[in-house]
N, C-alpha and C positions, 0 to 999 in steps of 0.2 A: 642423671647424666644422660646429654644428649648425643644419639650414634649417628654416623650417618656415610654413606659410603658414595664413588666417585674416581674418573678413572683421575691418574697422577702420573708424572715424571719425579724422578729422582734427580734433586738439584747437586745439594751438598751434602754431608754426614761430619758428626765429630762426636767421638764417645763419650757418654756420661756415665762415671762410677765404673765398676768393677764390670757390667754384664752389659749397661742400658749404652743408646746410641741415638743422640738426637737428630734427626732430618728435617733441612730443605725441601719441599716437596711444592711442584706446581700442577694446581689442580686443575681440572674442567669447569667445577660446580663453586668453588671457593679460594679463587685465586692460590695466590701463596701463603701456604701456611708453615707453622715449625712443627713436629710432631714427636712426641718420644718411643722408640721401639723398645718396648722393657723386655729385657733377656736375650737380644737378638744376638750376643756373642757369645752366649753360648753353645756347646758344639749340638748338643738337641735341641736350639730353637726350630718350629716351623716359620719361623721367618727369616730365617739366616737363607743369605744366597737370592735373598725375592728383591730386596733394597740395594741394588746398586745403582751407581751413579750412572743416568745417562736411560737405565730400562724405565718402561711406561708397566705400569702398576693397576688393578683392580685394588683399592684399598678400603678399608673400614677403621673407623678411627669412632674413638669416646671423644665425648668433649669434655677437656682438663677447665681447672681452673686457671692454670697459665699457660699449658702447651696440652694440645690435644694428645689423645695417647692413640698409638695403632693395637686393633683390635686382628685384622687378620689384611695379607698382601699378598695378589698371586703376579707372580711374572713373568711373560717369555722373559729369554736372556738379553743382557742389556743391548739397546740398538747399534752401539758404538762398541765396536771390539777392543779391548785393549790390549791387544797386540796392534791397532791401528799406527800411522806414519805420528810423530810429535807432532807436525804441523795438526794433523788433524785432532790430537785431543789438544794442543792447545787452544784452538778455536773451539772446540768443543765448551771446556771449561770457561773460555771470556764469555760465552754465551750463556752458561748459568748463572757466572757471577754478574752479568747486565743484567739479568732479569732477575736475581735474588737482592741487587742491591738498589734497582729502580723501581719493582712494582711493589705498590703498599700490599701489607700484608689483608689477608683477609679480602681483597679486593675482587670480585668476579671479573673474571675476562677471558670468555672462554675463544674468541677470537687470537688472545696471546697462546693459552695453550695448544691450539691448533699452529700455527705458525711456529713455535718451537719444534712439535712433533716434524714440521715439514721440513726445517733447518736442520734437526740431527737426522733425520731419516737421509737427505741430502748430503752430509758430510759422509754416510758408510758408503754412498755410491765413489764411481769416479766420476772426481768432481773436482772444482780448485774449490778448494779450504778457504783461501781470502773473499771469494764471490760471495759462497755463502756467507759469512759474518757482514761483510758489507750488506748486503740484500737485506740477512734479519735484522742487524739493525736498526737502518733505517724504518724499513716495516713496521719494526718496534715503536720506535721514537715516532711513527706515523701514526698511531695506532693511541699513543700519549697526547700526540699535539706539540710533538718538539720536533718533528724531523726540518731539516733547512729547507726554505723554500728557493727554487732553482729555476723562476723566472728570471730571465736578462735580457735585456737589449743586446745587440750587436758592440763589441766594443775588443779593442788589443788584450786587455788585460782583466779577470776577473777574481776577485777576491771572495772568500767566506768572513762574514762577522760572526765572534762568535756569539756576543751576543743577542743578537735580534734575529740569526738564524739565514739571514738575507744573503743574499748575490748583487754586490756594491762593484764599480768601477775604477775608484780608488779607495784605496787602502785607506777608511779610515781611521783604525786606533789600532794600539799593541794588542790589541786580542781581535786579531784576523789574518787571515794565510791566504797567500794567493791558491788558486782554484783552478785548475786547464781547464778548456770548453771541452775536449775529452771525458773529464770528470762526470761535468755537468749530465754530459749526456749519460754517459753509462749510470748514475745515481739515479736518473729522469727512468732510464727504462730499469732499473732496482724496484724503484717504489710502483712503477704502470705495469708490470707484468708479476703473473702469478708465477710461486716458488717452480713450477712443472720448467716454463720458459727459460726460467732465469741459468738453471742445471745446463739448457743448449747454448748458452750463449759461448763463442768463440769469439778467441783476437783480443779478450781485455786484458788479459795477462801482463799488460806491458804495463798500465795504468792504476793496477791494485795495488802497488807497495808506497805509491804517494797517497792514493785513495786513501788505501787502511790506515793508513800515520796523520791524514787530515781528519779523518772520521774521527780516531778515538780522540785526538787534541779537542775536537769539537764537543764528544760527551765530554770529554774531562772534565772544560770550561762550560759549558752550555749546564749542565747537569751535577756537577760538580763533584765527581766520582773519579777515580783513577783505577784501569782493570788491570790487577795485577798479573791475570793471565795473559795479558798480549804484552808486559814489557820484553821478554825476553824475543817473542818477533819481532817486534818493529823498534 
């Protein structure tokens, strides 16, 4: 059996069996993997209280023959408070379920796990909740090879298709939504400025509740996922 350790976030959990609890985990070294915590509900585990949802982890894990097992996990306390506002865990949450149901498992990218840590780290500040999700995921989907591309001509009216991704002038099939040149731009400076920037930005507030409801229509279709964490926002 092969061990091997790595830092991680804590995606998702659901228990298995009487004691054991299996986890979502995004790694540095090994993209996202499932892992099983064996005894961790019990009230003498030393792993109870280390695996919550949201803290960044030193982990050591055995390699299973179907799911790796964790061997030992130390944590500060999770980055995200949960006494935090609903808005902010629910964006918390649509940004694990994006990245627990888009990135292939086993996949290295330690470029995603850095931009996650910079997303939640962002959501504990004060910050608007819909920036950051908008910002990661794009990022994300830049980072895939599926973010829209947000070249245009000058033109009255500008449309997203969903699917070629593009910035068209008329509308044209049922699976496309019109776009403000607002949008555009705010999405433009999402994906060209680093997470530090994106935290100062002022004045989009008005434009993130169309933003965010064009965005996820576009993973829905584009991607073909629906996050059950953002229906109750948007």
């Amino acid at each position: 059996m092969t061990n091997y350790s790595t830092s991680a976030f804590v995606l998702h959990r659901h228990n298995l069996g009487e004691s054991d609890r299996i986890l979502t985990l995004l790694t540095k070294d090994h993209g996202l993997i499932r892992a099983v915590a064996k005894g961790v509900r019990r009230s003498k585990s030393k792993l109870a209280g280390h695996l919550e949802p949201f803290a960044r982890i030193a982990l050591s894990c055995a390699k299973g023959r179907n799911l790796d097992i964790i061997t030992s996990a130390q944590a500060d306390r999770p980055i995200i408070d949960f006494g935090a506002t609903l808005e902010v865990m629910q964006v918390a949450h649509a940004i694990n379920e994006l990245v627990s149901r888009i990135l292939e498992e086993n996949a290295g990218e330690p470029v995603v796990f850095e931009l996650y840590g910079q997303a939640i780290g962002g959501l504990a500040k004060e910050t608007t909740p819909e920036l950051v999700y908008n910002a990661f995921a794009l990022k994300f989907l830049q980072i895939l090879g599926h973010a829209p591309r947000l070249d245009v001509v000058s033109a009255d009216k500008y449309y997203l298709a969903f699917d070629s991704g593009t910035i068209v002038t008329q509308r044209p099939t049922e699976q496309s939504e019109e776009i403000f040149e607002a949008e555009i731009k705010l999405w433009r400076y999402l994906l060209d400025q680093p997470f530090g920037r994106v935290f100062q930005l002022k004045g989009s507030e008005r434009h993130l509740v169309h933003s965010t409801e064009l965005l996820e229509r576009f993973i829905s279709w584009h991607m073909g996922i629906r996050l059950r964490a953002m229906k109750v926002y948007i």
